[in-house]
N, C-alpha and C positions, 0 to 999 in steps of 0.2 A: 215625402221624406225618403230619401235615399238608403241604402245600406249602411254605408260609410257615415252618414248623419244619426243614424241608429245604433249603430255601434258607439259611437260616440258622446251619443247623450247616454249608453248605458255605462259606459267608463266614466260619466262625471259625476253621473248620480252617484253608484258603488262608493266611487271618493268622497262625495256628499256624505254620504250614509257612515263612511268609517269615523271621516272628520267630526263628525257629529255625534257619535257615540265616543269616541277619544276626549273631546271637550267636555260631553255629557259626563263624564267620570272623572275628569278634573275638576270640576266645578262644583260638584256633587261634594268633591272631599277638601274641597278650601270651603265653601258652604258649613258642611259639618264643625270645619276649624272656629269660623267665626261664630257663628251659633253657639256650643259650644264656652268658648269667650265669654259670649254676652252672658251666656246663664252665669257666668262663674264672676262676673266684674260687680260689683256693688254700688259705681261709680253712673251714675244719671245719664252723665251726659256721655260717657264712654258708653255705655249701653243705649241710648235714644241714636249715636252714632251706628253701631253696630246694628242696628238695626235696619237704618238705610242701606247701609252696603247687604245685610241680608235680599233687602228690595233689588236692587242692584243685580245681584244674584238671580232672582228669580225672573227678571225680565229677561235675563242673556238665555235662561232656560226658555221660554218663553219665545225668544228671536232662535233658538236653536230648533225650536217643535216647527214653527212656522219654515222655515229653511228644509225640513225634513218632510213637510205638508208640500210644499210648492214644488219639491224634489219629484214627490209621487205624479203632483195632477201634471206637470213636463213630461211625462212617458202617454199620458192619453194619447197624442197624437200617434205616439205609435203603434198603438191599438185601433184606429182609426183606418190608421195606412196597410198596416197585416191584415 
């Protein structure tokens, strides 16, 4: 791995890393919003609904940890190479 390739993978992860706590905190508080909802709706099927989208929610959490996993083991080689 080069310099330039090293430097480079640390500039996309940092972006990784921001991107993914930015979204982390968006999600986190539309999340709150519909949850939320559901406790307060009386309604079966509006709340059996609400609750999928809460699913919904927790896989993008879920596709964001894994994003933020695969981010990390991408810098081994650079540890390999120094």
């Amino acid at each position: 791995m080069t310099n330039k390739e090293r430097k480079k993978l640390d500039d996309l992860i940092a972006r990784v890393f921001t991107l993914a706590f930015q979204l982390g905190t968006n999600v986190d508080q539309l999340y709150r919003e519909v949850r939320e909802l559901r406790f307060n709706t009386q309604d079966k099927d509006f709340e059996a609904a609400l609750i999928n989208l809460e699913h919904a929610f927790f896989m993008v959490v879920q596709s964001i940890n894994i994003l933020k996993e695969q981010s990390r083991n991408a810098t081994i080689p650079t540890r390999k190479a120094g």
